[in-house]
N, C-alpha and C positions, 0 to 999 in steps of 0.2 A: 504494500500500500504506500502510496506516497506521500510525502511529507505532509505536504498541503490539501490535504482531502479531508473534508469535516464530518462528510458524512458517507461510508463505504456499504450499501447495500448489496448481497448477494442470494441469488436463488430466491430471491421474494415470492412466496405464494402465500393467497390468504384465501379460504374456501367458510360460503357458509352453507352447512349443509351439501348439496348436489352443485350447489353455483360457484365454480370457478370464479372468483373476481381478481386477481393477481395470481399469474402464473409464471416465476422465474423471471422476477424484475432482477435485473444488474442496473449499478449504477452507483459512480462516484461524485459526489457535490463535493467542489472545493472551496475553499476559505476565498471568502469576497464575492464567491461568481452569484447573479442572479440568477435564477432559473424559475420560468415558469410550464405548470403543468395544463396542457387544455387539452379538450375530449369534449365529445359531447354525455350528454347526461345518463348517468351510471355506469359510464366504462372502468370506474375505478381509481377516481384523482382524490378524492374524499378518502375513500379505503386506503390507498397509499400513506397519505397524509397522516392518517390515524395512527398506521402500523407506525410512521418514522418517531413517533413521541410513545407508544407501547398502550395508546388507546384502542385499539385493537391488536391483539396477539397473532401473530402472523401463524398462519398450519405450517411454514415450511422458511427455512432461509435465514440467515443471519444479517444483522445490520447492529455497525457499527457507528460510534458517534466521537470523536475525538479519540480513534482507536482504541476505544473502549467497547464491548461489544455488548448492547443493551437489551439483546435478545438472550442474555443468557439469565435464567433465576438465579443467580450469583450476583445480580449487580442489582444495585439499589436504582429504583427508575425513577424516586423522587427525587435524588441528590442530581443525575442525568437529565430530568427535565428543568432544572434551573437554570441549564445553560440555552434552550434551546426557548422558542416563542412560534403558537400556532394561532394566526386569524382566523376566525370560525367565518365562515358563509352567511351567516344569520346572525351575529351578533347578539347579545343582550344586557344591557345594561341592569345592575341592579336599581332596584325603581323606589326602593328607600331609603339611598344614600344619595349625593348631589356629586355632579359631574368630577369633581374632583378630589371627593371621596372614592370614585369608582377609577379613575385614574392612579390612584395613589395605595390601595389595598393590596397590589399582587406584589409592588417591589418591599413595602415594610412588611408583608408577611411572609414571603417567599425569599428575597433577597437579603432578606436580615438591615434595609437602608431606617433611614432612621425618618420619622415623619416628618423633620421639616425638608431635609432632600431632597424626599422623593417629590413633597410637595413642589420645592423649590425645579425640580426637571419637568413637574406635570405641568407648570405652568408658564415652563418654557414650549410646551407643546402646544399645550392652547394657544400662545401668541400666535405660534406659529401658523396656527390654521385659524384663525381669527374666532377662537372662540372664547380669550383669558376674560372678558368681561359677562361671561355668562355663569 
């Protein structure tokens, strides 16, 4: 594997039931590169996705995450998902905290950042998308 490869998928298959939906994905993502995944609907870009964070457990294949291999029950998947970030299709906000309470809840809970930080970046973000005065 090479230096620079974040993310090393091999032999990917994910089966539910009779339905085949990933059969022997290969595939290496490296550090920096964008990539994006398009299909039309249900060929499998959701199911992939799912597999690469361990929200669905793959029937077959390994994948690694900073050559650590996160398909193994030997690795911790919640220490492994704090490096990584999935935007969901559907989004949802929690709808009894305010915009930057919902901004600010995954890095002081998950990151261990300290609340005025995280506020202090979340609000860098809102500027950014012109939303800091809401």
């Amino acid at each position: 594997m090479e230096n620079n490869v974040m993310i090393h998928v091999e032999g990917l298959c994910k089966s539910f039931g009779d339905l085949d939906v990933l059969t022997g994905v290969d595939i290496d993502i490296h550090k920096g590169e964008v990539l994006v995944i398009i299909g039309p609907s249900g060929c499998g870009k959701s199911t992939f996705l799912r597999c690469l964070n361990m929200l669905e457990t793959p029937t077959d294949g390994k994948i690694y995450l900073d050559g650590t291999e996160i398909t193994s029950p030997k690795t911790n998947i919640n220490k492994q998902r704090q490096k990584m970030m999935m935007v969901f299709q559907h989004f949802n906000l929690f709808p009894h905290m305010t915009i930057l309470e919902n901004l600010t809840i995954a890095p002081i809970k998950l990151k261990k950042m300290s609340k005025s930080e995280a506020e202090k970046r979340a609000m860098v973000i809102l500027k950014r998308v012109g939303l800091d005065e809401k």
